[in-house]
N, C-alpha and C positions, 0 to 999 in steps of 0.2 A: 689598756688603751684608754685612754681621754677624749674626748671631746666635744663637741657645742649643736647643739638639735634644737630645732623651731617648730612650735606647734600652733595650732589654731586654736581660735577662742573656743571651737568644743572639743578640743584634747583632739585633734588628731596630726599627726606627725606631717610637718610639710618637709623638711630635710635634717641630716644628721655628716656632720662631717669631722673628722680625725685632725685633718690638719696633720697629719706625718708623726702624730703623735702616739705611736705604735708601741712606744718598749716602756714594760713597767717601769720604767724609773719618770717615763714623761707625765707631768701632770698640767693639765689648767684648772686652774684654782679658781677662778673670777671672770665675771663679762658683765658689760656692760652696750648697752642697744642704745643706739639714737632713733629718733622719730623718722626716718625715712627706713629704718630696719637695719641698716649696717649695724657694725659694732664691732669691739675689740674685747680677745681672751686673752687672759694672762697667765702663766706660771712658771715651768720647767721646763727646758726641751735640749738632751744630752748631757744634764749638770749645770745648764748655764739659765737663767734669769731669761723669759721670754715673752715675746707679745705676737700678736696675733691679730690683722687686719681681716673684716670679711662682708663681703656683700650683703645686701637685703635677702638673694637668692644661696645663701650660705658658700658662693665661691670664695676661696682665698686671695686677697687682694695682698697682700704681704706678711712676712713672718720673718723678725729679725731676733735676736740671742745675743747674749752677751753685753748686758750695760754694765757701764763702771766708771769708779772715779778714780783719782788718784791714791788713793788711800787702801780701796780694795779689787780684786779680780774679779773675772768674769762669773764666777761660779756662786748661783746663787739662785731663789725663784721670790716672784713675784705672787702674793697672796693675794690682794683685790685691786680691782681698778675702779675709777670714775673718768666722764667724759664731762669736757668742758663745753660750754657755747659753742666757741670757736672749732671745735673738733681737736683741739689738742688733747691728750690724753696723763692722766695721773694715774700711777703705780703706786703701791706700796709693797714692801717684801725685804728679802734678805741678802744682802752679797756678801760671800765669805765669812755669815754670822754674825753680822753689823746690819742693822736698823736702816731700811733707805726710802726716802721719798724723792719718786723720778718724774719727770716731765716729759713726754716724748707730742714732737709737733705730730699732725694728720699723717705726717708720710713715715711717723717712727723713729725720728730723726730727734737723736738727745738733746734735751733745751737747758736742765739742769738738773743735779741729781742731790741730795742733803742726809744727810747723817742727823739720827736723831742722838741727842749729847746726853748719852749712857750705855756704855755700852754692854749690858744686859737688859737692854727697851727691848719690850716686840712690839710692834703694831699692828693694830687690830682691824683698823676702817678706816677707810678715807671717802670723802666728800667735795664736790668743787662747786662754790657759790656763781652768783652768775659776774661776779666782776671776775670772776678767775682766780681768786684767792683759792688757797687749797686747805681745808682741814684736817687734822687725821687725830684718830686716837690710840693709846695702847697704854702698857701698862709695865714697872720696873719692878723688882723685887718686892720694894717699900712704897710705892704707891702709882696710881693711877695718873692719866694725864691725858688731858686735848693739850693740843700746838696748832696753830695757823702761822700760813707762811703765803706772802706774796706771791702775786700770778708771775714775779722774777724770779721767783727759791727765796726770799730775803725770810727770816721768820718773823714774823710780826709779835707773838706770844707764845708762852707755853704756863698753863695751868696744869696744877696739881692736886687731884684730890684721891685721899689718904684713906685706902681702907687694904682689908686680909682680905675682902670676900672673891672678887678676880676685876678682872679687866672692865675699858669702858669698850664693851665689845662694837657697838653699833653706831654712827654719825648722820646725820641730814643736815642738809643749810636749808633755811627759809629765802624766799623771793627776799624779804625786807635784810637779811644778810645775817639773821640769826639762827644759831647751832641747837641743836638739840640731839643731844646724848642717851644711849641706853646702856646702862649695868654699872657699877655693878651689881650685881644679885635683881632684884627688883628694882632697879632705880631709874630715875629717868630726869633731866633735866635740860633745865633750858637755859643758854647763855646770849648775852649780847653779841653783836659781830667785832666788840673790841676783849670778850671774851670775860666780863663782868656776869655774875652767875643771877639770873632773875629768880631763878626756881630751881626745888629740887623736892621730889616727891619719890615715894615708897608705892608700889600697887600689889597688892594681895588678889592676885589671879586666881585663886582657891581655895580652899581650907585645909591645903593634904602637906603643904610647905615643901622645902627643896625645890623652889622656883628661881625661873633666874629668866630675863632677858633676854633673849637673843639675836634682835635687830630691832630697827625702828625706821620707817619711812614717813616721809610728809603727804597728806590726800588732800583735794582738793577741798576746798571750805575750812581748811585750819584745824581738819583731824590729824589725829599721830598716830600712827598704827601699830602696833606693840605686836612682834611675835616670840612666844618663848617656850617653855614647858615646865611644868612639874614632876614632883616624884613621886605620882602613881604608876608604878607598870603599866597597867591598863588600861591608860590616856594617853593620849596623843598630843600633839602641840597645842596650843591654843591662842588666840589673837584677843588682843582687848584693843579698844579701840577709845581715847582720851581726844578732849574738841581744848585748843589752847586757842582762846580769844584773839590775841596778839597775831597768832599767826591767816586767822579769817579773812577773808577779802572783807572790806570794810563799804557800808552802805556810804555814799558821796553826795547822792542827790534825790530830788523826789518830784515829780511835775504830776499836779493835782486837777480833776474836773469838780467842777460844784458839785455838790449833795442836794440831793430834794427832797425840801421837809417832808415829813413823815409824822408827826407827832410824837418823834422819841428822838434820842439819841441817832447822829446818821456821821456814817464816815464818808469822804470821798471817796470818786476810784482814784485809785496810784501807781504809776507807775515809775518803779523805784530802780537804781541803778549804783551798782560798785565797781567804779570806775566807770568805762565804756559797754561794762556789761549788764544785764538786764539781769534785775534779781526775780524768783518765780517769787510767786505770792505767797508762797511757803517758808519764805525767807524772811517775812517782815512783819510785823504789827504796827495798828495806825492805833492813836489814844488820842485825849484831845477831841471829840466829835461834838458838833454841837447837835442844840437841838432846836433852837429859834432859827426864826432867819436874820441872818447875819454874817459878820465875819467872827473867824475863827484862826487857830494857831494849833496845828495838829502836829503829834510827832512822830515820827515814825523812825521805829527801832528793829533791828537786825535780831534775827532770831534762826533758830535751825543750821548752823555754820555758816552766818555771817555776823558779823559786830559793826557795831557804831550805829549811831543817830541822826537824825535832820529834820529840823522845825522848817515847817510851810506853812503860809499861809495860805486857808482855807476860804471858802462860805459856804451858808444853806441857801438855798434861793425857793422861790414859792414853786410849785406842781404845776404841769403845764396844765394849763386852761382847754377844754374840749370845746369845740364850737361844734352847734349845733346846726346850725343854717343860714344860710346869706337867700335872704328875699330879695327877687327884683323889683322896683317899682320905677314910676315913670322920674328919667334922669337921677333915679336914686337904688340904694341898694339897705333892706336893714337887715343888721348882721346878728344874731343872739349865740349865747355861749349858757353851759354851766356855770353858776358860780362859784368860786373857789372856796372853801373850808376855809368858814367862818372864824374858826382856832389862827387862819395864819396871820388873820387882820393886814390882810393886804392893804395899801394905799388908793390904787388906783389899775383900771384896766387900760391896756394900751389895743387900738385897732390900726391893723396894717394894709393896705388896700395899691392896690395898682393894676395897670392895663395886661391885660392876659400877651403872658410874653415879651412884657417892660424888664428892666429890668433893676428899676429903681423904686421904690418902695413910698408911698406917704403914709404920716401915722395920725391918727384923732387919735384924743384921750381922754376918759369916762371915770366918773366915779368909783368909788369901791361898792355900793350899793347896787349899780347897774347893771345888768345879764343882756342888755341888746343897745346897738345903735345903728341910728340911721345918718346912711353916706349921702350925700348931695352932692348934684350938682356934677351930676357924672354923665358921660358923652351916652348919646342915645344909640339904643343897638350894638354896645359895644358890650363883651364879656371882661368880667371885673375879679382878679382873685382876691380873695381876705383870708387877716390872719389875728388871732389874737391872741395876748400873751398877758398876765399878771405882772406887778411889780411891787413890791413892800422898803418906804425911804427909813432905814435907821441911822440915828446921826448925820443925819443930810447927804446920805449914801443910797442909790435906788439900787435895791437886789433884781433882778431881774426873771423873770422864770422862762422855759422855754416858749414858744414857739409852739401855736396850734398847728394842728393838720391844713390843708390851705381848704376852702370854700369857692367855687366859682360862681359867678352867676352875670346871667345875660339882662343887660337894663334896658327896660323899658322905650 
């Protein structure tokens, strides 16, 4: 008996269903799950080439037998499947001994079926990009080979690469619409989506040899998952796990807050994003920091499973200013602060002052030497808030430093 079981994320069994696929000769080969939990099994069902529609909750939604072209009969089974965007569905398998790639719409309904052009091909994997193009691999007596063929059946390519060791067992498409292969033996490679070969690498999974590939999937961040085994008895499968740049979500932008001098090196905060998505901080390095006040041009580079770069411009700005008291006097108020480190050679101090609960601001401005001023000319008995802040002009540029605490005081 054959059939399709869904478990939960701690192994335990939510349902297991047959699908009528009771007599040893039925098998399902292959399934594939979409994001809401349906999905489709494929293989054998009485001799004939078959698929298999099924809910999130594992009921059967349809089971049809029997695809075929003109060329060959119904008798035949289906080896693996993939699901499109759209929910149409891609087969691959055998009818009557002949090599086939099948199309079947959401409801099972043949859209078109292809002949791969040899007929001692088997195929191995298929894969469907997101424009609906369809990939598949497998392998002839004399050599190896990917093909892509339009989201019509049209074939678009077929590439061949030439070895004894076996087949290209395993296929993925990337978002960007590039393939990436695994086998034969250790091998792994990456193609462009016009089927131009960018790469191809060897991975020595162990030291005991008799290793080989045996699938490959795309994780998110632009890892490639390798799973395969060796030939120790007494080991079991093992995954390695390879980061291809290309495939990374890629950093796009960067929006920066000022740094506050420190007397050394200082980065801003960042918050960096690939695409519309927000990268964690473990994803990125900022370089480029200054350490005067001033402006700057920082950059910030993709690290951790993500790639690419983006230059921002930056500054330092002066340390906010502490105030330390606003005295009242008669129609006046004097305001005194800390003064700011000596090292930042500030310009000049700015004071902010206005009616308690105004909501407009005037400013007086002070020496860089001075730690207090006196406000004049202010309404009597009225409560007055103050603020004060640092500023350093490089290149006829005022850097700016935060914003003291506010100070209240009632005048005289």
């Amino acid at each position: 008996m054959s059939f399709v079981a869904k478990f939960g994320a701690d192994g335990s069994q939510k349902w297991l269903n047959n699908y009528g696929f009771v007599s040893s000769y039925d098998v399902l080969s292959s399934v594939a799950v979409k994001a809401d939990g349906s999905g489709v099994a494929v293989g054998k069902f009485d001799g004939k080439s078959a698929v298999v529609k099924f809910g999130a909750n594992g009921s059967q939604a349809w089971r049809k037998t029997g695809y075929s072209d003109s060329n060959n009969g119904l008798n035949g089974r289906w080896e693996s499947v993939a699901l499109a965007s759209d929910a149409s569905i891609v087969a691959i398998g055998q009818l009557d001994g002949v090599s086939k790639v099948v199309k079947l719409g959401a409801d099972g309904s043949q859209k078109w079926i292809k002949s791969i052009d040899s007929a001692d091909a088997i195929l191995a994997a298929v894969a469907v990009a997101a424009d609906g193009s369809v990939v598949v691999t497998g392998a002839t007596p004399s050599t190896n080979f990917v093909a892509k063929y339009g989201s019509n059946g049209s074939q678009a390519w077929l590439k061949s690469v030439t070895s004894d060791d076996s087949s290209l067992v395993s296929v993925a498409v990337a978002a960007d619409g590039s393939i990436v292969t695994a086998g034969p033996g250790t091998q792994v490679g990456k193609r462009g989506s016009d089927g131009t070969m960018k790469w191809a690498k060897a991975y020595e999974l162990t030291l005991r040899g008799n290793e080989y590939i045996g699938a490959v999937a795309l994780a998110p961040g632009g890892g490639i998952v390798l799973g395969g085994s060796f030939g120790d008895a007494f080991q079991t499968g093992q995954v390695a796990k390879l980061v291809d740049p290309a495939l990374m979500p890629r950093i796009t932008s960067a929006a920066v807050s000022p740094a506050v001098w420190s007397g050394k090196a200082v980065c801003p905060k960042v918050s960096v994003k690939a695409g519309s998505s927000v990268v964690p901080a473990s994803g990125y390095s900022v370089s480029g920091c200054g350490t005067n006040i001033g402006k700057y041009t920082v950059t910030v580079t993709g690290k951790a499973g993500f790639a690419g770069s983006v230059r921002v411009a930056s500054q330092v700005v002066p340390q906010t200013v502490k105030i330390s008291k606003a005295a009242a006097g008669k129609k006046k108020a004097t305001v005194s602060w800390t003064k700011a480190n000596a090292k930042q050679k500030i310009t000049k101090y700015q004071v902010a002052y206005r009616l308690k609960g105004a909501s407009a601001w005037k400013v007086k401005t002070t020496k860089a030497s001075a730690k207090s001023l006196a406000v004049k000319s202010l309404k009597k008995k009225k409560s007055y808030e103050f603020r004060v802040r640092a500023y350093k002009t490089v290149a006829k540029v005022n850097y700016y430093g935060g914003w003291s605490a506010i100070k209240t005081a009632k005048v005289k």
